[in-house]
N, C-alpha and C positions, 0 to 999 in steps of 0.2 A: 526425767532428766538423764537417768543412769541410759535408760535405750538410745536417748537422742544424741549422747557424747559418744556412742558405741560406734553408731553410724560416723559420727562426724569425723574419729580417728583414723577414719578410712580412705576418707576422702585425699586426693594430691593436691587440692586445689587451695589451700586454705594455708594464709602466712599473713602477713601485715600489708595486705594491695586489699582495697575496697572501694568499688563493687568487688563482688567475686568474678561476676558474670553484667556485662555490659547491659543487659536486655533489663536486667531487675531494676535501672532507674528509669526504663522509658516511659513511664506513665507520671513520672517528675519530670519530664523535658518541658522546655520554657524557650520560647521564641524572642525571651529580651537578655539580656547578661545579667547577674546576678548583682546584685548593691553590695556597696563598702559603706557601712551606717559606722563603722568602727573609728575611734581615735588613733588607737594602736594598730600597726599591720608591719607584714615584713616584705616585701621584695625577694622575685627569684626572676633571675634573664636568664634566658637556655640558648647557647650556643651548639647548634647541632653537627658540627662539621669536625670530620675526620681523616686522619691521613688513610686507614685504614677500617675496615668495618668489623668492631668482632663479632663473629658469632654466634660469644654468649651473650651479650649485650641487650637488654632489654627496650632500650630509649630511644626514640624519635632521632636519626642521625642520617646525614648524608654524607658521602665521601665530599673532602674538600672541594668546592665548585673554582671558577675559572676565576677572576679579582673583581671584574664587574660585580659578578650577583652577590658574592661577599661584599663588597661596597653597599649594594643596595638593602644587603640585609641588615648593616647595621645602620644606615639610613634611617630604612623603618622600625628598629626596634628604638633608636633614640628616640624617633616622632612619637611611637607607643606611648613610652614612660614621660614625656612630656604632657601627651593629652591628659593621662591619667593624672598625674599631680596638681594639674592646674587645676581641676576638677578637684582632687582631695588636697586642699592647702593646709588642713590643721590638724594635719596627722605627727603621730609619734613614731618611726621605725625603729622597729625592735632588730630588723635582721638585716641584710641583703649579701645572696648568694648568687655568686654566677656558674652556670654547669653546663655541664652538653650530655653528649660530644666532648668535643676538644677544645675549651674556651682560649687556650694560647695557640689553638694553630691559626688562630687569625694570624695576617699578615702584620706585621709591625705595626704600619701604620693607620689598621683600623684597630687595632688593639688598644694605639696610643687617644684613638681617637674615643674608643667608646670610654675608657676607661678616662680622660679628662675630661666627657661629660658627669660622669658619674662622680668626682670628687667636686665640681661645681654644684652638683646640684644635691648633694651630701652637705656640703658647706651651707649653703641657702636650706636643710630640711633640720626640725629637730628630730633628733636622735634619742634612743636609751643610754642611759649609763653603760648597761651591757651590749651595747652596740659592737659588731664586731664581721665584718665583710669578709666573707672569704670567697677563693676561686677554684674550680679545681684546674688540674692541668697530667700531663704525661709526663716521664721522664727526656720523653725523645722532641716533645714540643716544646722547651723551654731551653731559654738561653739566658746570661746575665744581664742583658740588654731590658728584655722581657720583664725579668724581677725587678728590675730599678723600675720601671713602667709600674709593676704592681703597688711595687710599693711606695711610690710619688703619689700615687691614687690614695692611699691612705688604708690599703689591704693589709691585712697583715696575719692573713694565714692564708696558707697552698694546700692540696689535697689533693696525694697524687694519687693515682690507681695502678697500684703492681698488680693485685688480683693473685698471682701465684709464681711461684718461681721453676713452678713445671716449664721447661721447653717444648717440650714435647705437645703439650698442650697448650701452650702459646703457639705453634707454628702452628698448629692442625686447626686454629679458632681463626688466625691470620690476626693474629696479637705483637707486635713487636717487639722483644725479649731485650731489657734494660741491662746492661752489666753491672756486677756489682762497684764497678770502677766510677761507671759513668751515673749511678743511685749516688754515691758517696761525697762525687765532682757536685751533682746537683744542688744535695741539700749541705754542703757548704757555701756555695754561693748564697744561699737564701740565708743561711745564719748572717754570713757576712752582708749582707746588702739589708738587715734588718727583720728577715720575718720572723714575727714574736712566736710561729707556730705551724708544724709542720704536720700534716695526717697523713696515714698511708693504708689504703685499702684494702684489703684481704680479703679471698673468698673460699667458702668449705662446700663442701655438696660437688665440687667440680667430677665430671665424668675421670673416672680410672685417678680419681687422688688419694693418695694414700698417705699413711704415717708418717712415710721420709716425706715426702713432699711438706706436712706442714712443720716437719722437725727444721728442714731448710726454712720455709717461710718465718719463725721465729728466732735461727740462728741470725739470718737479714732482717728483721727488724733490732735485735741485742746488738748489732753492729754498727747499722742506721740512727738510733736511739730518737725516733721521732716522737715529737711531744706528743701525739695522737694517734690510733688506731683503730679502724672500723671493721667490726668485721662481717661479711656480706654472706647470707646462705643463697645458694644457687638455685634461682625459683624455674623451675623447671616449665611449671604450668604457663605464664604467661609467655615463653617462648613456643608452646604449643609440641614439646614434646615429649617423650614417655619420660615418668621417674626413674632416674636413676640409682639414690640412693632408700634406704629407708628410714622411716624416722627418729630410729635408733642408732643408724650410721649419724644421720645429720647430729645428732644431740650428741653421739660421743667425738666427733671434731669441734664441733661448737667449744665441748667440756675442756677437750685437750690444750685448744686455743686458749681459751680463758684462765687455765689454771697456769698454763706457761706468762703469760701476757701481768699477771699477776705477780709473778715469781721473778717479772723483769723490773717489778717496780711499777707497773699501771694502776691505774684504781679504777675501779667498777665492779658494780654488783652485778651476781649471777642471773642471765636473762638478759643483760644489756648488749647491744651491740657495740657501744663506743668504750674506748679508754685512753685514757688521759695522765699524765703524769701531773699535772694540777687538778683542782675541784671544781672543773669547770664540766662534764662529762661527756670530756670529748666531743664535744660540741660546734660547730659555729653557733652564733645567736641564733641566725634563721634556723636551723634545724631545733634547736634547744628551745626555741619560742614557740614555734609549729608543732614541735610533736609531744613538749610536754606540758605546756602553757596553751595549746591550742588557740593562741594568737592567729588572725586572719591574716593570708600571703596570697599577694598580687602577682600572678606569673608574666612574665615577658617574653615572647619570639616563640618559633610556631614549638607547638602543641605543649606548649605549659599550662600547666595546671594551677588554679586560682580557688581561694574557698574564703567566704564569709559566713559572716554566722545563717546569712537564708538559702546557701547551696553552696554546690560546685562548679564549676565551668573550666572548658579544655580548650585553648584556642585552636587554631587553625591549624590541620595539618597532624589530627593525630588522629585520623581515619584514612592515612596514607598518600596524601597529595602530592605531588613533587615538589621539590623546590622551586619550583620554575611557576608554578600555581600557585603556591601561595605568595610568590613576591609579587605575583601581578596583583595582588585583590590591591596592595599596597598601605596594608594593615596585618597585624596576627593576631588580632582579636576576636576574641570568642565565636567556634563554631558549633559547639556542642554546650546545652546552659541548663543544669538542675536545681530549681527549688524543691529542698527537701523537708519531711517533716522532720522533728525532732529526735523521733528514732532512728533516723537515717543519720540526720548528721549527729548521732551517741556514739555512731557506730564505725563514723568514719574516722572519728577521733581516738576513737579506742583500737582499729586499726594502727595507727597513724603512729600511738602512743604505745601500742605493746613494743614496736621495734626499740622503745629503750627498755621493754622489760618491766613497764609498772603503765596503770594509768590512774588518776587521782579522781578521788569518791565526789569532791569538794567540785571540780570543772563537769563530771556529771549530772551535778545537780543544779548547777548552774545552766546545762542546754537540755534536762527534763524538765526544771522545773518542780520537781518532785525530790525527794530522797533516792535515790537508786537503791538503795539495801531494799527499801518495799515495794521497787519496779520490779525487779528482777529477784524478788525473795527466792524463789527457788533454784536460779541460778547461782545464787552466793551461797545456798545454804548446800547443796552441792557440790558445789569445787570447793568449801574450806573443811564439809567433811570427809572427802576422799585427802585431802590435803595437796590438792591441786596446785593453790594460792596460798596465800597469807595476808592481812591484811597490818600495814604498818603506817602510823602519820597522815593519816588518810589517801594513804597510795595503795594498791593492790600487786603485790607481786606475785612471779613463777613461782613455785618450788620448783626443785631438781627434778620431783617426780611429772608436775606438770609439764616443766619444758619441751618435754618429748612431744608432745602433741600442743605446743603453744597455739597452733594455728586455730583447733578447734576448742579452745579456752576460748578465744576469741571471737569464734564466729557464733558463740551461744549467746554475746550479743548483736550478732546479725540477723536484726527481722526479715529481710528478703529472703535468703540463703538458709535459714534455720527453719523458717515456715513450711518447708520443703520436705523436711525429714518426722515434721510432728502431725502431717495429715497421716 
């Protein structure tokens, strides 16, 4: 174990995205879409459209199209979620999130339009207690028009993405640089028009960011005072370029983030990415049911991603097709579909689940099937006596010392990716 963690903290590759490597599920690909056998599941629609494309951006995005094909995209995403449900009539949703892209640069009136399908058929679905929709949006996409839209929908939380308040680095990515007048204008309108909860993005690892950079990002959040904040490490790897920082840079911004984010009043534990001024961690349901409850989430519009307890599946459109290709199939349903065995999907879940920082012994052993402490004996008996981890309430956390290399804590339960380094 001690050689195979040596290798592993060397690797750039390695964070909370699994597969590592595309090619490791191809011997799991499946020519039918994967089954929802579940009661419970959460909903995610992806709005891919943008004013501008940034950069650093990782996700499936088109610059705004012309109003036809935005009409016809959400045409089909309502037909989608309709097939889907009428098929699963006796479910429970625990989540639904809408993302992109830019989910409010829709036009008004497809905005109005998707978003009054989805409180009808909200209304007709049963829900969790913890039920709790949220959307994201931009500072430069939203007007009060739009929030009264959100929130007649029955939303009631936003999540916007500042990312950083470098300019410098917002112009050079072709990011649109928010003023602090016009952050301030925003999220009073949304107190005022009812949103019970407001998140705001943040990212560390950025090329050429420095100290002042997140001294500013902290003093606009202490002045913003949003209910929520996430905060995002800059994955270098899936953008497909060199690393930037090193994993000791990444851990001492992360540190500095969370100890200030703390000291403003947030609560979260060390290794998490969300924080929250309630006990809720910083959450919406769908993320807080997906990544820590590993509840099953049915994705909407092209290239979402979808997982039940017998695989995973990626719709259309995220092996790079236009937009113009996939609105002719006239569907975004699944192009890419893995039934996985059980270490596969261990491992996707513990992926999924480090991005808050813990994942739990108890939903382990519920998709081994086995104890995991005697699956993986010599992986636990390793990270807790280096003091890698800890084990608290049947969850598993970072230490301080492990954080630095979270990525390969994790991928020591990746059988694909780890088999690699132990021939």
């Amino acid at each position: 174990m001690q050689k195979t963690y040596k290798k592993l903290i060397k690797s750039d590759k390695l964070n909370t995205s699994y597969p590592i490597r595309r090619e490791d599920w191809l011997k799991f690909k499946s020519e039918r879409d994967i089954k929802f056998d579940e009661k419970e599941i959460c909903y995610y629609i992806h709005i891919p459209f943008c004013k501008s494309k940034c950069k650093f951006c990782e996700y499936v995005k088109y610059l705004k199209p012309e109003k036809s094909l935005e009409d016809k995209y959400v045409d089909i995403l309502i037909k989608d979620i309709k097939r889907f449900s009428e098929t699963h009539k006796n479910i429970v949703l625990k989540g639904l999130d809408i993302g992109g892209g830019t989910p409010t640069c829709l036009e008004y009136g497809n905005l109005e339009r998707l978003l009054n399908f989805l409180k009808d058929f909200i209304s007709k679905t049963t829900t969790a207690e913890d039920f709790e929709p949220s959307i994201e949006s931009t500072f430069f996409t939203i007007d009060e028009e739009k929030i009264k839209l959100i929130v007649n929908s029955g939303i009631k939380r936003i999540s916007f993405g500042l990312q950083t308040v470098n300019k410098k680095f917002l112009k050079r990515n072709s990011r649109p640089n928010p003023t602090l007048e016009r952050m301030k204008d925003v999220l009073s309108m949304c107190k005022k028009n009812g949103i019970a909860k407001v998140n705001i993005d943040l990212m560390y690892g950025l090329e050429k960011q420095n100290k002042k950079d997140l001294i500013s990002a902290i003093k606009t959040i202490a002045i913003l005072k949003p209910q929520q904040v996430t905060l995002y490490e800059f994955r270098t790897n899936i953008l497909n370029i060199n690393e930037f920082k090193s994993k000791k840079q990444l851990f001492n911004e992360y540190y500095y983030l969370y100890k200030s984010l703390l000291k403003l009043g947030y609560k979260g534990i060390f290794g998490q990415n969300t924080f929250s001024i309630y006990d809720d961690l910083g959450l919406s349901s769908y993320i807080r049911n997906r990544m820590i409850n590993n509840i099953s989430y049915k994705g909407f519009g092209i290239s979402a991603q979808s997982k039940s307890r017998e695989g995973v599946t990626y719709n259309i459109g995220k092996s790079g097709k236009t937009l113009e290709e996939c609105i002719e199939k006239g569907s975004f349903d699944f192009e890419d579909s893995y039934i996985l065995p059980k270490e596969e999907m261990l491992a996707k879940y513990i992926a999924i689940s480090g991005y808050c920082g813990r994942f739990n012994l108890m939903i382990m052993e519920d998709i081994l099937g086995e104890n995991p402490l005697d699956v993986y004996k010599e992986q636990f008996e390793f990270l807790l006596s280096k003091k890698l981890i800890y084990i608290k309430d049947n969850f598993i956390f970072f230490t301080k010392k492990g954080f630095v290399h979270y990525g390969a804590i994790l991928s020591m339960f990746y059988p694909s990716y780890t088999n690699d380094f132990d021939k």
